[in-house]
N, CA, C and O atoms as a DFTB+ gen file, in Angstrom:
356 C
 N C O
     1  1      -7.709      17.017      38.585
     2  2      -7.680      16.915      37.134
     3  2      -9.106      17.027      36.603
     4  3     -10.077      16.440      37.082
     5  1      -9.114      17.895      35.498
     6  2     -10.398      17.648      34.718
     7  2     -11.276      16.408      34.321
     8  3     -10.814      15.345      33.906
     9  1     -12.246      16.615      34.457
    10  2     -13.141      15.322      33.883
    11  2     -13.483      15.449      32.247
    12  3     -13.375      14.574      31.388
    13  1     -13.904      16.756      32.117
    14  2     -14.085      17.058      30.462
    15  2     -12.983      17.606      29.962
    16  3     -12.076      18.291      30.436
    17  1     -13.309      17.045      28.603
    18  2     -12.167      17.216      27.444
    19  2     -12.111      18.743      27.536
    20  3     -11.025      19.313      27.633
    21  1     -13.396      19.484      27.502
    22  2     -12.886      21.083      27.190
    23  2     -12.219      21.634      28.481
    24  3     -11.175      22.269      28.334
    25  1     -12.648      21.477      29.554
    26  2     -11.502      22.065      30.800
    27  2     -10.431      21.631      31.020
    28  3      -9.570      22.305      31.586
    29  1     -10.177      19.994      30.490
    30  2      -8.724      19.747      30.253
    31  2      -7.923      21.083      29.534
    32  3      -7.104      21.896      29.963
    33  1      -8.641      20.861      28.127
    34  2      -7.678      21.606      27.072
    35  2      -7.783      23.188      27.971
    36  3      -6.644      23.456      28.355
    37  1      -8.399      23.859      28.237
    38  2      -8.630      25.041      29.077
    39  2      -7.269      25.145      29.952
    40  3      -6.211      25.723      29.705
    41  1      -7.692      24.355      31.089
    42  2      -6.128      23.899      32.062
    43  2      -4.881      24.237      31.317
    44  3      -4.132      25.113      31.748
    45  1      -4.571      23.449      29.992
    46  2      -3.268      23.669      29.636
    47  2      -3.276      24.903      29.142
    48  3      -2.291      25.459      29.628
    49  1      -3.970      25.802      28.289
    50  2      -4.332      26.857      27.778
    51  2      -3.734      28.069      28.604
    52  3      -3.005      28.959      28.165
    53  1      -4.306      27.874      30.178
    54  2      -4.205      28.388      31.128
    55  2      -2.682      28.513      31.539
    56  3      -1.932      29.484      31.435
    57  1      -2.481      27.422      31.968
    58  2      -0.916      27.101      32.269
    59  2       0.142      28.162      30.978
    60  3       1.042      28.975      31.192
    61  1      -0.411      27.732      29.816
    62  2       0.702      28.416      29.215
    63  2       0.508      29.729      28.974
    64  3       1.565      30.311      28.731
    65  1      -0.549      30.474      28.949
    66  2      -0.519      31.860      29.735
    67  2      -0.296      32.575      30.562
    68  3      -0.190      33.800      30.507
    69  1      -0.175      31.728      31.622
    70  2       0.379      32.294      32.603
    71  2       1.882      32.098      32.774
    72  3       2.400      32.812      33.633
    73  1       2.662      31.269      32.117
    74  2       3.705      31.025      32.088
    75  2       4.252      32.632      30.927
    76  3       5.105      33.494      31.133
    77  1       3.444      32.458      29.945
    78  2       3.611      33.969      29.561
    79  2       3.738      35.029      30.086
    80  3       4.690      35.807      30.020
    81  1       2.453      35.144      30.823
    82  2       2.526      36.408      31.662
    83  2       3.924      36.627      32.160
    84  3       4.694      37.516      31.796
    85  1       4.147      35.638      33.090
    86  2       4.986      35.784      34.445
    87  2       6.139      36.062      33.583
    88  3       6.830      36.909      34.148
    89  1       6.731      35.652      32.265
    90  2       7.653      35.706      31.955
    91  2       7.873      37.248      31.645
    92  3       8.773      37.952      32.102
    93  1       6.737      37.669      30.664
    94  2       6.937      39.280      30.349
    95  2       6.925      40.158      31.677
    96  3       7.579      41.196      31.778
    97  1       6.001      39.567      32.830
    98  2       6.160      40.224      34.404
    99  2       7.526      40.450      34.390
   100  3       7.884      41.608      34.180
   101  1       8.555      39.406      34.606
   102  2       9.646      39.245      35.229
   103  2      10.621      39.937      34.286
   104  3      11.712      40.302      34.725
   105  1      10.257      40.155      32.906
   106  2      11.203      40.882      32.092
   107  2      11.196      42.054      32.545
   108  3      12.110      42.629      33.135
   109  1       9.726      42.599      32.169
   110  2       9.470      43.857      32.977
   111  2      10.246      44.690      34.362
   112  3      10.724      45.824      34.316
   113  1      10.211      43.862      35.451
   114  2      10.808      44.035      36.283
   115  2      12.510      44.032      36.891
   116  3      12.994      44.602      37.869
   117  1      13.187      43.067      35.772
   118  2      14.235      43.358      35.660
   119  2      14.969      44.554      34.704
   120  3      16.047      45.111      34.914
   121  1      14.020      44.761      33.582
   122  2      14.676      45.976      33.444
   123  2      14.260      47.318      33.835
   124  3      14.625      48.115      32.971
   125  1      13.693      47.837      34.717
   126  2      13.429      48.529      36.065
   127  2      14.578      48.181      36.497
   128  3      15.555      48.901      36.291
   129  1      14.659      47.149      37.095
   130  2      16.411      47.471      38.169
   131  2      17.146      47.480      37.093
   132  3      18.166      48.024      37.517
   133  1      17.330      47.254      35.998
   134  2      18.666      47.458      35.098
   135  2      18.670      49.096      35.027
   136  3      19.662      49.777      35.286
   137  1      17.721      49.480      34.733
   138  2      17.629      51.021      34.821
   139  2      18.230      51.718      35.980
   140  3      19.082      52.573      35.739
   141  1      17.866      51.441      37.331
   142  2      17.447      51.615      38.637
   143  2      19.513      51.711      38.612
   144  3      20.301      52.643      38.769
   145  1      19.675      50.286      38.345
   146  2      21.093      50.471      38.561
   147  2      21.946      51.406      38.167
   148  3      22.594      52.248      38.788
   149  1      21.848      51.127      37.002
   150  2      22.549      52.522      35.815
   151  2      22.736      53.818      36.166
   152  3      23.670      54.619      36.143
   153  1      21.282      53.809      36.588
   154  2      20.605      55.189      37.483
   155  2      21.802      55.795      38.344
   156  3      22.461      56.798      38.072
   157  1      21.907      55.107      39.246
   158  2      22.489      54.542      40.661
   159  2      23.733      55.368      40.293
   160  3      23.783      56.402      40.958
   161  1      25.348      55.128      38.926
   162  2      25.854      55.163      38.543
   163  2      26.034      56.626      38.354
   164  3      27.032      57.212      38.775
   165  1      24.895      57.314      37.609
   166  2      25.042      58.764      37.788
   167  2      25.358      58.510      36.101
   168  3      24.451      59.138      35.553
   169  1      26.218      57.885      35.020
   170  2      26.132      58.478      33.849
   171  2      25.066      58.546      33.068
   172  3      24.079      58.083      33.640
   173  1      24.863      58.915      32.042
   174  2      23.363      59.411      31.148
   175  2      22.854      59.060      29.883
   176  3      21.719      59.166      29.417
   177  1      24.291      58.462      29.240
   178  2      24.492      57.880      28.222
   179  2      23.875      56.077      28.359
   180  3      22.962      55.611      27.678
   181  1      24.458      55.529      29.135
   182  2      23.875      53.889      29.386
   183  2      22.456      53.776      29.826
   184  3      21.689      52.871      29.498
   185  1      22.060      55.241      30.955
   186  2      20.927      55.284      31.720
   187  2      19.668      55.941      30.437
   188  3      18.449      56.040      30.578
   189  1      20.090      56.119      29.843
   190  2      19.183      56.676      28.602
   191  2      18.812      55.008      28.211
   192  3      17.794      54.419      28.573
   193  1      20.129      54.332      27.225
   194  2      19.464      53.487      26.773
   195  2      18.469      52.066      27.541
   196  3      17.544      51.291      27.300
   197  1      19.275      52.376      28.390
   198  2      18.516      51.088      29.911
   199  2      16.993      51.562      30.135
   200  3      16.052      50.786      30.302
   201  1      16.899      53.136      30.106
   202  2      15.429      53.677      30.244
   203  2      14.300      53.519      29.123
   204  3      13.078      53.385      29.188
   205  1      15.062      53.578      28.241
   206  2      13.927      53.259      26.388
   207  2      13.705      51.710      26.781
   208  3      12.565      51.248      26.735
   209  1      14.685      50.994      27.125
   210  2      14.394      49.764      27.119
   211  2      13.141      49.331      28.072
   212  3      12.260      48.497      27.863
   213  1      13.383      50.245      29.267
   214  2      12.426      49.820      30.251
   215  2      11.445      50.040      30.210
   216  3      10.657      49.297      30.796
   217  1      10.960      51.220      29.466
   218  2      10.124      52.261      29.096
   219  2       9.166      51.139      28.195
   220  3       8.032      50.953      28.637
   221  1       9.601      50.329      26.858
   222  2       8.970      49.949      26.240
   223  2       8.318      48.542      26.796
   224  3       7.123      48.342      26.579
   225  1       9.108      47.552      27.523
   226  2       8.748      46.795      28.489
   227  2       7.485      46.997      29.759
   228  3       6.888      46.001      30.168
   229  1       7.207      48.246      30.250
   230  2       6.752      48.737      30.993
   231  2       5.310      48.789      30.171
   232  3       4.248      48.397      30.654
   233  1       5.471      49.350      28.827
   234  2       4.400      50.002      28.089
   235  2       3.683      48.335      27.265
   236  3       2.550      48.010      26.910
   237  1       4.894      47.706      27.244
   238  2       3.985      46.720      26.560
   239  2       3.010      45.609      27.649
   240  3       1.974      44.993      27.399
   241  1       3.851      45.677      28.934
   242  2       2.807      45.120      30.193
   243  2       1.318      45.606      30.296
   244  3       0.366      44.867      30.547
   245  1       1.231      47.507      29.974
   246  2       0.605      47.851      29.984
   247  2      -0.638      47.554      28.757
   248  3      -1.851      47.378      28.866
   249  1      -0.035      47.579      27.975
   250  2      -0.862      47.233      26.854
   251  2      -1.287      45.441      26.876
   252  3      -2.219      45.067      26.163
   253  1      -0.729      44.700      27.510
   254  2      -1.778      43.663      27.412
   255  2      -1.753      42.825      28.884
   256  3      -1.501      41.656      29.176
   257  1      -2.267      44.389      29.895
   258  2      -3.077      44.069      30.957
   259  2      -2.691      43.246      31.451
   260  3      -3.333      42.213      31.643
   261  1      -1.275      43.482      31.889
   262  2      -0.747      42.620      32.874
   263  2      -0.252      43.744      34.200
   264  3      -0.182      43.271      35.334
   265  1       0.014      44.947      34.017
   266  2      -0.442      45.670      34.930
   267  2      -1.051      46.901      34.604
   268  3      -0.963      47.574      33.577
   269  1      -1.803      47.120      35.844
   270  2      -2.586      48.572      35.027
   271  2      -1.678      50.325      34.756
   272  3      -0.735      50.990      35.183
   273  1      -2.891      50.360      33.663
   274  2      -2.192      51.595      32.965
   275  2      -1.853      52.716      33.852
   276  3      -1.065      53.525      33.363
   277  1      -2.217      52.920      34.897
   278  2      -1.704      53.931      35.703
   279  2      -0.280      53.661      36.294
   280  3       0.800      54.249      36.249
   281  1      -0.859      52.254      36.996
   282  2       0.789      51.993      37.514
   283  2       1.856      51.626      36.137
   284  3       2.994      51.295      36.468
   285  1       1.701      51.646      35.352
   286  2       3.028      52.021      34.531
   287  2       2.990      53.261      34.132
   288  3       4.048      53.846      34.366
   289  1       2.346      53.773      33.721
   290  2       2.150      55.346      33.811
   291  2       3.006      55.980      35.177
   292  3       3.906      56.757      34.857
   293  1       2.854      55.772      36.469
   294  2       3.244      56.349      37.990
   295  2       5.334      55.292      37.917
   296  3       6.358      55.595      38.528
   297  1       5.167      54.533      37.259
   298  2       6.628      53.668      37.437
   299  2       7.580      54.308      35.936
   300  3       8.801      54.293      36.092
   301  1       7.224      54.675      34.988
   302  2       7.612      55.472      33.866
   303  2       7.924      57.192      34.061
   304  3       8.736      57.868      33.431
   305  1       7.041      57.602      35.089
   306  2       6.964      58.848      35.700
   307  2       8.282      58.781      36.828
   308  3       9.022      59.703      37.172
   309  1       8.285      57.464      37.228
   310  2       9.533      58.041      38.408
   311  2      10.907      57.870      37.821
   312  3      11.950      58.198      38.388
   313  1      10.793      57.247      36.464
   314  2      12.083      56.653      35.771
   315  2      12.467      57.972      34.818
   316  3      13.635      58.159      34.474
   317  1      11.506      58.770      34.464
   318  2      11.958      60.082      33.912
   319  2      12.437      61.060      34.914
   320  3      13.202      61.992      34.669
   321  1      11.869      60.739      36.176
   322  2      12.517      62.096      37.005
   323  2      13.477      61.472      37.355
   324  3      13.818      62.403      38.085
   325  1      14.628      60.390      37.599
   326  2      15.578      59.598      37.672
   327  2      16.625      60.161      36.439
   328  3      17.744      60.674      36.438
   329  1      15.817      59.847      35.588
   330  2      16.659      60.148      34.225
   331  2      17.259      61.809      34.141
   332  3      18.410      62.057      33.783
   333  1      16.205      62.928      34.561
   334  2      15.934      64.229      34.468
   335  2      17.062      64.349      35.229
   336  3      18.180      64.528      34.746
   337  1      16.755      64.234      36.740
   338  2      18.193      64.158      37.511
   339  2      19.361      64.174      36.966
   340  3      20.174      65.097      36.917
   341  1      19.433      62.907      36.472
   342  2      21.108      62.602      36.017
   343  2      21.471      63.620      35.071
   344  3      22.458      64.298      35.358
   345  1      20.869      63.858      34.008
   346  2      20.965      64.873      33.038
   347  2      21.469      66.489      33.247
   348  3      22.174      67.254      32.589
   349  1      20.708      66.581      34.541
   350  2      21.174      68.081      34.960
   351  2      22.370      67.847      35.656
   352  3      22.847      68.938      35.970
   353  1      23.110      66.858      36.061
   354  2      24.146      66.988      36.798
   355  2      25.327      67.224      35.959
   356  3      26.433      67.377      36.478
């Protein structure tokens, strides 16, 4: 435990950021497999909207550097050729 008042308040500061993070992490990542699944399914209509969803989840991780911009960039890239797929079938 902290001795000073300011790394106390810091500590909790901390804690509830990261409780943030992990939460938008874990959103993130479930809708990837919600996609992933859909995917799976072969129709184009559900897998469209499961993909915008994931798409924007993905993009907003990216935007506040919770993972880097490439790797959502390279995980958005494999969810369009997923999507592309289904489409031509």
């Amino acid at each position: 435990m902290a001795n000073i008042k300011s790394s106390a308040k810091r500590a909790q500061l901390i804690e509830k950021t990261t409780a943030k993070n992990r939460s938008a992490r874990s959103l993130m990542k479930t809708n990837i497999k919600k996609f992933n699944a859909v995917a799976s399914e072969g129709d184009f209509a559900p897998a469209e909207a499961a993909f915008k969803t994931a798409v924007k989840t993905v993009d907003r991780a990216a935007t506040k550097k919770l993972i880097h911009k490439n790797k959502a960039a390279r995980r958005k890239s494999a969810m369009t050729r997923k999507l592309n797929e289904i489409e031509k079938k």
